[in-house]
C-alpha positions as CSV (number, residue, x, y, z in Angstrom):
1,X,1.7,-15.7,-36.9
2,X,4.3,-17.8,-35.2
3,X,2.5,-21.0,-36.3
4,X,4.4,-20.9,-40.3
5,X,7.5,-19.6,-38.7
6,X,8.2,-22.0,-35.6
7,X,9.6,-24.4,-38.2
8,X,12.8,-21.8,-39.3
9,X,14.6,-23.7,-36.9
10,X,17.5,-21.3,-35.3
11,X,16.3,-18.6,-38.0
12,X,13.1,-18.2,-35.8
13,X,15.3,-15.9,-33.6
14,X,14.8,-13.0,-36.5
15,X,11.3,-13.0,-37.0
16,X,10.7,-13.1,-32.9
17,X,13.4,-10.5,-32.6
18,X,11.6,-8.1,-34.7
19,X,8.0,-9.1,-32.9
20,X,9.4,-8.9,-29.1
21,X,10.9,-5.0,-30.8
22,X,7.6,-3.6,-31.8
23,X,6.4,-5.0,-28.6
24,X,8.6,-3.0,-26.5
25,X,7.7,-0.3,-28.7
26,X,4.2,-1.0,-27.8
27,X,4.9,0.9,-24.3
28,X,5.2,4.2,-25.6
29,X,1.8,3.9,-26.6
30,X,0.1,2.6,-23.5
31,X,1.3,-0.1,-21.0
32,X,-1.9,-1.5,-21.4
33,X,-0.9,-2.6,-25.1
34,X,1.9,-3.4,-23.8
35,X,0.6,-5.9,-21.3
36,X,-1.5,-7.1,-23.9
37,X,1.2,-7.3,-26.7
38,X,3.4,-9.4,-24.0
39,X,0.3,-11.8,-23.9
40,X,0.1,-12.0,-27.8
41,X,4.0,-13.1,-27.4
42,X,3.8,-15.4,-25.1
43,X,1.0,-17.5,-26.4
44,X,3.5,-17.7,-29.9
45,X,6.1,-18.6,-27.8
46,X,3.7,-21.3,-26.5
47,X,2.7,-22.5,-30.1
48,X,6.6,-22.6,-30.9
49,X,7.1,-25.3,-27.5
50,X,3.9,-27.3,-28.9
51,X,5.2,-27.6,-32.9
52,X,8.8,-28.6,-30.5
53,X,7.2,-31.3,-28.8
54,X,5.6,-32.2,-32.6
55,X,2.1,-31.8,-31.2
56,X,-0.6,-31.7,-33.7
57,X,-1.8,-28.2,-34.3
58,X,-5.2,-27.3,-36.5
59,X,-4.6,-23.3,-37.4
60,X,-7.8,-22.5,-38.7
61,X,-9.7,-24.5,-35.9
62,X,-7.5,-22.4,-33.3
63,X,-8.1,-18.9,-35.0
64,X,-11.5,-19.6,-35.2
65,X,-12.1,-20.2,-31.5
66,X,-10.1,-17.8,-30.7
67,X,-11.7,-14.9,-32.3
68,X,-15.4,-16.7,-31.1
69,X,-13.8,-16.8,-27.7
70,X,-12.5,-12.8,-27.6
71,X,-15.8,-11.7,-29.5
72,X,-18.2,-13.6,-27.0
73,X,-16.3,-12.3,-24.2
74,X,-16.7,-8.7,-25.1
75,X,-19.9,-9.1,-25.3
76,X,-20.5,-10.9,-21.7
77,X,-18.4,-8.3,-19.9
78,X,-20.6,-5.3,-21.7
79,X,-23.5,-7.5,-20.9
80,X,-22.5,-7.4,-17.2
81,X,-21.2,-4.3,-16.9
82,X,-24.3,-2.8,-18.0
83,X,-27.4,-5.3,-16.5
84,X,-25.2,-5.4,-13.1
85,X,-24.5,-2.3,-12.2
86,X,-26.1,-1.7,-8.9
87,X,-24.1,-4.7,-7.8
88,X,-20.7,-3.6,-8.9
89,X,-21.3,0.0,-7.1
90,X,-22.0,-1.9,-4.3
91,X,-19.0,-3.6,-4.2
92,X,-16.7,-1.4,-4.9
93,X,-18.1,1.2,-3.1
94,X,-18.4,-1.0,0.1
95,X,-14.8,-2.3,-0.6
96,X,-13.4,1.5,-0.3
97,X,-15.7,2.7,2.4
98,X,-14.7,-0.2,4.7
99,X,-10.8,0.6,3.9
100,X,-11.3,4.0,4.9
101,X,-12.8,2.9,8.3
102,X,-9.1,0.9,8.0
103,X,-7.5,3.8,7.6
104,X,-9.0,5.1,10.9
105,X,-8.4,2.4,12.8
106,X,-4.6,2.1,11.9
107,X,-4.0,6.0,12.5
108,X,-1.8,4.4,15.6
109,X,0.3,2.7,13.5
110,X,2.2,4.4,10.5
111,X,3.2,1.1,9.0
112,X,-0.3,-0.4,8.7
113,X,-1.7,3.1,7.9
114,X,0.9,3.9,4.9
115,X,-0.4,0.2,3.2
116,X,-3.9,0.9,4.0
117,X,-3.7,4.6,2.7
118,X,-2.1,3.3,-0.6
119,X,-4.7,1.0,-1.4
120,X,-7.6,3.0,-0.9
121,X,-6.0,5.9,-3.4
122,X,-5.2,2.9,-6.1
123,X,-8.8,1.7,-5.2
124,X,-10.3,4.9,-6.3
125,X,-8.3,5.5,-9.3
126,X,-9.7,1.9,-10.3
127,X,-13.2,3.1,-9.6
128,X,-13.0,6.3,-11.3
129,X,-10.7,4.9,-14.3
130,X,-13.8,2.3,-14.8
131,X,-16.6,4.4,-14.5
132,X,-15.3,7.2,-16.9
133,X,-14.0,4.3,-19.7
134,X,-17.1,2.9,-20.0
135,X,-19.5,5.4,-19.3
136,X,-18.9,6.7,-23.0
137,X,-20.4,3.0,-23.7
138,X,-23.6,2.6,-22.4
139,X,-26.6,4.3,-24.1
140,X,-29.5,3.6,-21.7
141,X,-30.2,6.5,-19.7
142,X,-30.4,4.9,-16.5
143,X,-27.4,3.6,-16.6
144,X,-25.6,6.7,-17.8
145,X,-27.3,8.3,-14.7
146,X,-26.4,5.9,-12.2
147,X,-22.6,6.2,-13.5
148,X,-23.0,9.9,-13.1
149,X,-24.2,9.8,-9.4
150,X,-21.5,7.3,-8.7
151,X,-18.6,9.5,-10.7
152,X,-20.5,12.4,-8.2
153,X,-19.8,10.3,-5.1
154,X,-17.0,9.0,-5.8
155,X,-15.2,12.0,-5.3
156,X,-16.9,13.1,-2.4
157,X,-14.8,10.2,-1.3
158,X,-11.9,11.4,-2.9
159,X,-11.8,14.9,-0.9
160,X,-13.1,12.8,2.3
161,X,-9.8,10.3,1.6
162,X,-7.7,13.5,1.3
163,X,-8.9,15.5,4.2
164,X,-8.3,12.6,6.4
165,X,-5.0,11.9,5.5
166,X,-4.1,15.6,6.0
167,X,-4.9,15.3,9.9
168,X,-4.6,11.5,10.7
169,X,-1.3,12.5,13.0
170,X,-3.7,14.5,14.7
171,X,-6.1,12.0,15.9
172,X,-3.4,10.6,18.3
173,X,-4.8,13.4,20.4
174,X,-7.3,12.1,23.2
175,X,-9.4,15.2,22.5
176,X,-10.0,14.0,18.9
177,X,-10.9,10.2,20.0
178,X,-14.9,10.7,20.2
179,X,-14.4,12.2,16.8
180,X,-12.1,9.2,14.9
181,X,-15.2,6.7,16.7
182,X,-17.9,8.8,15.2
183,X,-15.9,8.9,11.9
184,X,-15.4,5.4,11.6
185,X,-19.0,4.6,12.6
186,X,-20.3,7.2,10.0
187,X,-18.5,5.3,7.3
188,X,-20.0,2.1,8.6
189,X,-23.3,4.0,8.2
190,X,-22.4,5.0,4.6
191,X,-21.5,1.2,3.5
192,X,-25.0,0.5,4.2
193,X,-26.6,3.0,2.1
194,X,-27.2,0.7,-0.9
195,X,-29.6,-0.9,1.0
196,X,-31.0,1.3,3.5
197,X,-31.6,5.0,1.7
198,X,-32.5,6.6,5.0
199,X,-28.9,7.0,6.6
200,X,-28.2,9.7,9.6
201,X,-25.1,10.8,9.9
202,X,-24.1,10.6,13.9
203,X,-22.1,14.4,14.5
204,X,-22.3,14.6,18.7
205,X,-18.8,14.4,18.6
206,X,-18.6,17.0,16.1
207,X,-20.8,19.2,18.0
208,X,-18.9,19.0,21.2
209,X,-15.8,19.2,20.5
210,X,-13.2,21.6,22.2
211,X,-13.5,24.8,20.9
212,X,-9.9,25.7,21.7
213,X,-8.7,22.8,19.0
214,X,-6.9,24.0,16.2
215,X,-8.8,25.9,13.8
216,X,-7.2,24.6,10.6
217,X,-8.0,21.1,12.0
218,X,-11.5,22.0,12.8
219,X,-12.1,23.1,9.5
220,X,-10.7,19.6,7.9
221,X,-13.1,17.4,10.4
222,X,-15.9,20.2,9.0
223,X,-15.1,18.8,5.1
224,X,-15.1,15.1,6.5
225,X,-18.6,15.5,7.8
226,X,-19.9,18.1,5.3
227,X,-18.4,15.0,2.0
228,X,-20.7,12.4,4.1
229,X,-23.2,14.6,3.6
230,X,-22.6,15.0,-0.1
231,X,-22.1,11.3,-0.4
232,X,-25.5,10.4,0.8
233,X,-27.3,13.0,-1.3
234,X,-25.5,12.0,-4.6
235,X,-25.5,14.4,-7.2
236,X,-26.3,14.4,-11.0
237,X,-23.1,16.6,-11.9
238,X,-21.4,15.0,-14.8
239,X,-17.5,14.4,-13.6
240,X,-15.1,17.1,-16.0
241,X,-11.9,16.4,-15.6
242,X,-10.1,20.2,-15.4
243,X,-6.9,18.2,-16.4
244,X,-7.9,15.6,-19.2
245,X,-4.9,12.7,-19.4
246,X,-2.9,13.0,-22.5
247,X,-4.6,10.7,-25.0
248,X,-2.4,8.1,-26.2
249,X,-1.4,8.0,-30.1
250,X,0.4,5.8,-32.3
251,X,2.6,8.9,-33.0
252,X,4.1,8.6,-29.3
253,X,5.7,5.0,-30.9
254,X,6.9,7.1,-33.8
255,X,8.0,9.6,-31.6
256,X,9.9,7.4,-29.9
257,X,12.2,5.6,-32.2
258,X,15.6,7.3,-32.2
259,X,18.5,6.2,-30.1
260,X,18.3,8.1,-27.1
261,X,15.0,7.1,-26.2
262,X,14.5,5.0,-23.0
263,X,11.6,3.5,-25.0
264,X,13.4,2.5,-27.7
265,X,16.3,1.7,-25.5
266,X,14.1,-0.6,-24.0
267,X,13.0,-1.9,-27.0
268,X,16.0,-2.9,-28.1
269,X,17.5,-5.1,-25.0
270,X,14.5,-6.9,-24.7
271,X,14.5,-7.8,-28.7
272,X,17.9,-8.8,-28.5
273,X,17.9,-10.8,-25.1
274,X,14.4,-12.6,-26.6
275,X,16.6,-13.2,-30.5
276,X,19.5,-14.5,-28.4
277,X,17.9,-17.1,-26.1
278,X,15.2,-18.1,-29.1
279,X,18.9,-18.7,-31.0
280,X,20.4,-20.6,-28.3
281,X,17.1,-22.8,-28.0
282,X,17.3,-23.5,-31.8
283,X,20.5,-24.1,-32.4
284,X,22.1,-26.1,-29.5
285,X,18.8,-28.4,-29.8
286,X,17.5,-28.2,-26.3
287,X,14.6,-30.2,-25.8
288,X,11.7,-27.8,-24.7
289,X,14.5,-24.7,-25.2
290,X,11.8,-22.4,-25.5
291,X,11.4,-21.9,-22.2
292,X,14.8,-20.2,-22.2
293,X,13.0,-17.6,-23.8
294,X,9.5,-17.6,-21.6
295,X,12.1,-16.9,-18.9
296,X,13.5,-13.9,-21.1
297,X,9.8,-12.9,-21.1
298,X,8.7,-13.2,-17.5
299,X,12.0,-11.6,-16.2
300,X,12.4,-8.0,-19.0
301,X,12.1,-5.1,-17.1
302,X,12.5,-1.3,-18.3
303,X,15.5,-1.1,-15.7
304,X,18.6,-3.2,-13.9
305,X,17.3,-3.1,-10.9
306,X,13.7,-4.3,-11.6
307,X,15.1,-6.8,-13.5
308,X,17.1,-8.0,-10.9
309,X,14.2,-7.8,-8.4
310,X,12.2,-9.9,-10.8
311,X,14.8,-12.5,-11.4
312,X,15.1,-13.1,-7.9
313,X,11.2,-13.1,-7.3
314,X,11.1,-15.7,-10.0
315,X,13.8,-18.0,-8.8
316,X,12.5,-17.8,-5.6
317,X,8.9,-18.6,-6.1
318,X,9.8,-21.5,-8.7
319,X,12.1,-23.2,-6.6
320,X,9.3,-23.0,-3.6
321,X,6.8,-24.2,-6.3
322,X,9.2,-26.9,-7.5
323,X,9.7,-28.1,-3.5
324,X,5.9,-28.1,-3.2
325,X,5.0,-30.2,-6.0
326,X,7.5,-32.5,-5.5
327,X,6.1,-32.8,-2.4
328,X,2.8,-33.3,-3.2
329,X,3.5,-35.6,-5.7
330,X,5.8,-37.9,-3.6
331,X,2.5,-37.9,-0.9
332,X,-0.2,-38.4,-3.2
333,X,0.6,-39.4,-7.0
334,X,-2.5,-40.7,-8.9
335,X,-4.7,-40.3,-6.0
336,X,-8.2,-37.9,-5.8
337,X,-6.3,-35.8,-3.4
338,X,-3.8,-35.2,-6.4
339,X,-6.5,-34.3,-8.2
340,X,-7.3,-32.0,-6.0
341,X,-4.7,-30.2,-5.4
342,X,-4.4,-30.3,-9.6
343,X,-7.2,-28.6,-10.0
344,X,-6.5,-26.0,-7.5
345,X,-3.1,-25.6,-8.6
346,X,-4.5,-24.3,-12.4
347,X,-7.1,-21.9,-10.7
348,X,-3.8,-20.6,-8.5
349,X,-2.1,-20.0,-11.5
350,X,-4.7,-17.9,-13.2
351,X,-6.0,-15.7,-10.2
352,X,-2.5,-15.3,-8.4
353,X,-1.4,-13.8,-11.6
354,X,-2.2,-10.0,-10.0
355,X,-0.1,-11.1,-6.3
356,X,3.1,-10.5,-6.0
357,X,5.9,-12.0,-8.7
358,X,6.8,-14.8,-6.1
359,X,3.5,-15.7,-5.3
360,X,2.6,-16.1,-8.7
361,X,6.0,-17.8,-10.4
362,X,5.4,-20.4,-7.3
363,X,1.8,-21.3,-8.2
364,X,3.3,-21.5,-12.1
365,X,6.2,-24.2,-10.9
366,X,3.9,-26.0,-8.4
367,X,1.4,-26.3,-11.3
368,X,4.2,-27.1,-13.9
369,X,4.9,-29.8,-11.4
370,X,1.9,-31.7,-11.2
371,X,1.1,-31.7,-14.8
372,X,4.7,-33.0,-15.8
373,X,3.8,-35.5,-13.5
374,X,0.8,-36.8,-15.6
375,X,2.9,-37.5,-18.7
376,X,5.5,-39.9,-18.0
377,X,6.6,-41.7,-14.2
378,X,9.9,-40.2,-14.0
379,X,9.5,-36.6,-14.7
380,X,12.0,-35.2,-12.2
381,X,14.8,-34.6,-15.1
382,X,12.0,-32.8,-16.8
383,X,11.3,-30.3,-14.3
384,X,15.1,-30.2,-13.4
385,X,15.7,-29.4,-17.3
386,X,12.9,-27.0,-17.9
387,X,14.3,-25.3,-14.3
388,X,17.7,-24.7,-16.0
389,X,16.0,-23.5,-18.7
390,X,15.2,-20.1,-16.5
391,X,18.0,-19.8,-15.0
392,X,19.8,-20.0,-18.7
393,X,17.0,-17.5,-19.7
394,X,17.5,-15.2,-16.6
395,X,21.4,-15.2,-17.4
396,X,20.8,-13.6,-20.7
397,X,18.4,-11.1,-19.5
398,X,20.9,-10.1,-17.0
399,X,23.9,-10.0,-19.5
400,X,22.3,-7.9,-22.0
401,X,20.2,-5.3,-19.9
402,X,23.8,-4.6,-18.1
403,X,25.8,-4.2,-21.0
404,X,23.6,-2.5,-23.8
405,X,22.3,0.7,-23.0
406,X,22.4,-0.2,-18.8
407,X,19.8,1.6,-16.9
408,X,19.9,2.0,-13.2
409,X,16.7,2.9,-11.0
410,X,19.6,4.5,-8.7
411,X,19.9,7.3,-11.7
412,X,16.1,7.9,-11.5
413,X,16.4,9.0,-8.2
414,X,17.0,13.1,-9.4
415,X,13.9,12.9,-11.6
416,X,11.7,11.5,-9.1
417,X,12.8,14.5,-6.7
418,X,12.3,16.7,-9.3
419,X,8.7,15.6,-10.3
420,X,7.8,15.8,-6.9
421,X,9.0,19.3,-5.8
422,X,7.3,20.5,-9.0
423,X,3.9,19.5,-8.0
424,X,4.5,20.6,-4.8
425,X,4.9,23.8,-5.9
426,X,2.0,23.6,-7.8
427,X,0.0,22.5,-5.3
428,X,0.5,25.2,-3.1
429,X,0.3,28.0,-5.9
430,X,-3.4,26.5,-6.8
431,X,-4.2,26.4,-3.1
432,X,-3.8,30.2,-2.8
433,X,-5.9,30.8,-5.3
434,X,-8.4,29.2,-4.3
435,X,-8.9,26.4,-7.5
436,X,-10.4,23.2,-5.3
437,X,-10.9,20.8,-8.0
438,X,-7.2,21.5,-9.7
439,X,-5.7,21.3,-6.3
440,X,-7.5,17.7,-5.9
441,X,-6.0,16.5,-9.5
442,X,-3.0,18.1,-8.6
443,X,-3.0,16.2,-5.3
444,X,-3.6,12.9,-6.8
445,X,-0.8,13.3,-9.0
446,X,1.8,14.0,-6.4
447,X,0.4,10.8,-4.5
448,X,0.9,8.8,-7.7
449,X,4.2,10.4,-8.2
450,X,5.4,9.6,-4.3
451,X,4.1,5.9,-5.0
452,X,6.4,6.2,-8.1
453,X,9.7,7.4,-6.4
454,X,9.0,4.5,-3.5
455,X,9.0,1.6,-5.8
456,X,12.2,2.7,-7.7
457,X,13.7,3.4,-4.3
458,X,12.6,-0.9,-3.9
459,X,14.0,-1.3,-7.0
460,X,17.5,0.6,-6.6
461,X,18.0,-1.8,-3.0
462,X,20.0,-4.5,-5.6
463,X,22.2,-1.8,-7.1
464,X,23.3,0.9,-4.7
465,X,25.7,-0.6,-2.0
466,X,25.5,2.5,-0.5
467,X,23.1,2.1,2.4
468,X,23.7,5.7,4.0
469,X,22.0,7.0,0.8
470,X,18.4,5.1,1.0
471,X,18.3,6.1,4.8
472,X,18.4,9.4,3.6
473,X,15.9,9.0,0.8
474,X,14.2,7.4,3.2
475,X,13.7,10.7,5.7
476,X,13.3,12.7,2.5
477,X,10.2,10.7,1.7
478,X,8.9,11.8,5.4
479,X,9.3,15.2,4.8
480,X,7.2,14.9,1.5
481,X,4.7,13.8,3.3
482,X,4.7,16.7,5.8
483,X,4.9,19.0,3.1
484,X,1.9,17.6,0.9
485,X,-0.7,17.1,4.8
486,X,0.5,21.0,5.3
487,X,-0.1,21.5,1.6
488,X,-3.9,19.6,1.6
489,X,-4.8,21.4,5.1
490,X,-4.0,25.0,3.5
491,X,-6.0,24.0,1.2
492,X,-8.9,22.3,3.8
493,X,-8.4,26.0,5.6
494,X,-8.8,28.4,2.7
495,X,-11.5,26.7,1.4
496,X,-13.7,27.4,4.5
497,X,-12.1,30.8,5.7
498,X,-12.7,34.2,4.4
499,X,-9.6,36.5,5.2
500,X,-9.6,40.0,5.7
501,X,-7.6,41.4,3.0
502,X,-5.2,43.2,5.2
503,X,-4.4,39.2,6.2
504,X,-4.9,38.2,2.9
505,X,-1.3,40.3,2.1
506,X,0.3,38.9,4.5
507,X,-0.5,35.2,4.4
508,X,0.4,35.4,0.4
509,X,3.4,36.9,1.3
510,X,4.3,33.9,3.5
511,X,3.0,31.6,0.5
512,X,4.7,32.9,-1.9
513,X,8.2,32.2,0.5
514,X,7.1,29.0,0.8
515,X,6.8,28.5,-3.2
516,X,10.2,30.5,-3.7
517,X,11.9,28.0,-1.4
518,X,10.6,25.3,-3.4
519,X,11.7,27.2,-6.8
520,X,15.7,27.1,-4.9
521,X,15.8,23.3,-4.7
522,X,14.8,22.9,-8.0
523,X,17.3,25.2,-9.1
524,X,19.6,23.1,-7.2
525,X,18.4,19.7,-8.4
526,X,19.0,21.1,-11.9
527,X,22.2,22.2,-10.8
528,X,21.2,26.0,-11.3
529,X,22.6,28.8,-9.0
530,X,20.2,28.9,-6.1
531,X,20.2,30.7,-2.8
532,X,18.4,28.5,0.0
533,X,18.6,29.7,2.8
534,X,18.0,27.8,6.1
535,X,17.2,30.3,9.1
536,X,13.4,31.9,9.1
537,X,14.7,35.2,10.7
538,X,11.5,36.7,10.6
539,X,10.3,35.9,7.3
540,X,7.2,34.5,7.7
541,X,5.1,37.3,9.1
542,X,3.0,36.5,11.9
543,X,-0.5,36.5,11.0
544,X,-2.8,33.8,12.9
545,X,-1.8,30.9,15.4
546,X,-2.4,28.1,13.6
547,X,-1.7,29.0,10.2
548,X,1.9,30.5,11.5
549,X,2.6,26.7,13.0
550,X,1.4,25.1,9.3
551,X,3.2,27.5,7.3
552,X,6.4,26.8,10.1
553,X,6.0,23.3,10.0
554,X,6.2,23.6,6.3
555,X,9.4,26.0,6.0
556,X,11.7,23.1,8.5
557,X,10.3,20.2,6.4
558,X,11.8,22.3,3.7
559,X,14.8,22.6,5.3
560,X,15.0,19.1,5.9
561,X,14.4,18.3,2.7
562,X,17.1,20.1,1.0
563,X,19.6,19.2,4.0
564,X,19.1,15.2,2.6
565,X,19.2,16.7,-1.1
566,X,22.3,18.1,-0.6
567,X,23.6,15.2,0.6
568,X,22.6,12.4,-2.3
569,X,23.1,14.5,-5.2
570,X,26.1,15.8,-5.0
571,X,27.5,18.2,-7.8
């Protein structure tokens, strides 16, 4: 499409303004479109640069290979999807099983364990996302059988990653040692079961352990052992999800074009930021100018302070790329070894592109570098001009998200709170009534949720010079994560305990304090009257040892929680 309009000269900014608008739109939809539409911009952005530098360009002979190129690969991914299952179950299911036994491992160490613990949940979202998408794809029966044992083990892992993560503070104790070493051997055991079907699970440590130990805890380490049983007998079960994900629509674009929209809002900075430096390429003649607005493109981000972060990720990685291939060009220019390092820089550039932003804009630079390098002997004002041409493209990114329609991550802050107290509160209400699979979806959600509220926390860094406030976002994101182990081991308990139903009373009684002290802070993050109300004073009715210390436990995190509230929102 871009190929007849790339010769408008400075009138190309109108067309491209309208495209890079119904890509933004594209979001509301999916951000998979979106990602994809971003990809169907940037390559006219490329075929803009290539009729600039008055290459010659055969449209039909591109479209054809194109759609050859998109069709045959379809088909090879379906193809290998499909003939090499066994080997991708393997993989991933060896992948999460050995980060697991991480997991373990790193109990000791909160920093270490919070990474590991966040990869294994994204790993198994992956997993399940895969299997579920293309299951509705494959026809032979063997295959649809496999994916439904997988889909069946797969959340035995799921409850087996939650149940851990529930107790791992506990397994500083020594009496739980002998049990985290049979654990993380059993999971070695289960990372082999693709090749060896006759797996034993050890349990000695199981079977002597204290009896005096906590019986809540006791009953998690019983689900641990009990979903390594379950994984190793797989299962036919189809997976239902109790909560099917909204399905997206091409209504949710329609739905979102009016004003107040963040979508649209959105939409609209990054058409205009993309029309503006597109403009400035066209009409001030810069040689190569479009690259002012492949800056716009790398650097658009739904917020100020993600844009920022990017823009700084992206100067930072180019000017280490630009070092490095100067480098390397100084050393060895026209040599194998530049060859080399040519080659390696284009494979660096394709598979960094899921690393981090700096990673990848360095191996973009470095590789930007070494081709430049090819053309002509003294290519430094090259790089130097096509460097400026970012920066210039980063300043009118920066300009426009912070005067039209600025959004600040800082301002997200009250939502994120909200979101998670919500499904805290429904957590706990499905726990009590004893609803395991909603409580699991329900869990996931909040996990995703926490993720959520920690990356616009990274994000807000570059706009709130307040420091006292993140400290205390910070300890709030502690207590969250008291809240939602108490939350998961209530659930780990009830699960595997009958109560009498004289106890039953009174633990619901406790429960439902619990869930009207969440119902108080949301009244007070929607700036409703609320009564919160900081001493127990006998409120929680003693009923059993350990579930008095979990439901305690639970009513000072609360306290805590709304103690840091109180002090960054502010009404």
């Amino acid at each position: 499409m871009f190929y007849p309009l790339a010769h408008f000269g400075a009138w190309l900014c109108v067309p491209i303004l309208i495209v890079t608008f119904l890509v933004g739109l594209s979001s509301a939809y999916s951000l998979d479109l979106h990602k994809v539409c971003n990809m169907a911009l940037s390559n006219g952005l490329v075929t803009c640069l290539y009729i600039d530098a008055g290459a010659p360009i055969d449209f039909r002979q591109i479209l054809t290979m194109i759609t050859a190129l998109g069709l045959l690969s379809i088909a090879i991914q379906y193809f290998i999807f499909v003939s090499k299952y066994s080997y991708f179950t393997q993989k991933r299911f060896t992948t999460l099983l050995s980060s697991m036994e991480l997991m373990l491992r790193y109990v000791n160490s909160p920093t270490d364990y919070n990474l590991i613990k966040t990869k294994v949940l994204a790993q198994i979202h992956n997993t399940k996302f895969i299997l579920t998408s293309r299951s509705s794809k494959i026809k032979d029966p063997h295959a649809i059988q496999n994916i439904q044992r997988s889909l069946f083990q797969l959340n035995a892992l799921e409850e087996m990653y939650h149940s851990i993560h529930s107790i791992y503070g506990d397994f500083n104790q020594p009496t739980l040692e002998p049990i985290r070493l049979e654990l993380v051997e059993n999971l070695r055991l289960l990372a082999g079961i693709f090749s060896n079907h006759n797996v034993y699970l050890q349990k000695q440590a199981l079977e002597n352990l204290d009896p005096q130990v906590d019986k809540v805890l006791q009953h998690s380490l019983a689900i641990i052992y009990n979903k390594m049983e379950v994984f190793i007998m797989g299962g036919e079960e189809s997976l239902v999800d109790p909560n099917p994900a909204h399905k997206a629509s091409f209504k949710d674009i329609w739905k979102a074009c009016h004003l107040k929209h963040p979508v649209f809002q959105y939409a609209s900075k990054y058409a205009l930021a993309m029309g503006i430096a597109v403009f400035v390429a066209r009409y001030f003649g810069f040689n190569h100018g479009m690259w002012i607005a492949m800056a716009t493109l790398f650097v658009s981000r739904t917020s100020l302070g993600s844009t920022k972060e990017a823009q700084a990720e992206l100067i930072t990685g180019s000017s280490i790329g630009l070092i490095l291939g100067l480098i390397v060009v100084g050393l060895f220019a026209k040599s194998p070894i530049f060859y080399a390092f040519l080659v390696a820089s284009v494979f660096l550039f394709i598979y960094l592109k899921v690393y981090s932003y700096v990673t990848w804009s360095m191996s973009l630079m470095f590789s930007f570098v070494l081709c430049f390098s090819l053309l002509k002997y003294d290519f430094v004002d090259i790089v130097a001009f096509r460097f400026l041409d970012i920066i210039l493209g980063i300043l009118i990114v920066y300009v426009v998200f912070l005067f039209v329609w600025p959004k600040y991550d800082k301002d997200e802050f009250i939502q994120h709170a909200r979101h998670l107290i919500a499904t805290l509160h429904h957590l706990l209400a499905t726990t009590i009534q004893n609803k395991p699979r909603i409580a699991l979806e329900v869990q996931n959600a909040f996990l995703r949720q926490l993720d959520a509220f920690k990356t616009c926390m990274k994000s807000a860094r570059t706009e709130t010079p307040d420091p006292s406030t993140l400290e205390s976002l910070t300890r709030s994101l502690q207590s969250f994560d008291v809240l939602d182990t108490c939350s998961y081991r209530l659930y780990d308990y009830f699960l595997n305990t009958t109560l009498p139903p004289d106890k039953q009373v009174l633990v619901s009684n406790n429960v439902q304090l619990i869930l009207s002290r969440y119902t108080q802070i949301l009244n007070y993050l929607h700036n409703k009257p609320h009564y919160f109300k900081t001493k127990e004073g006998g409120r929680l009715i003693r009923v059993d040892n350990e579930l008095d210390a979990l439901l305690e436990t639970m009513f000072f995190a609360q306290n805590k929680l709304f103690e840091e509230f109180t002090y960054i929102f502010k009404y």
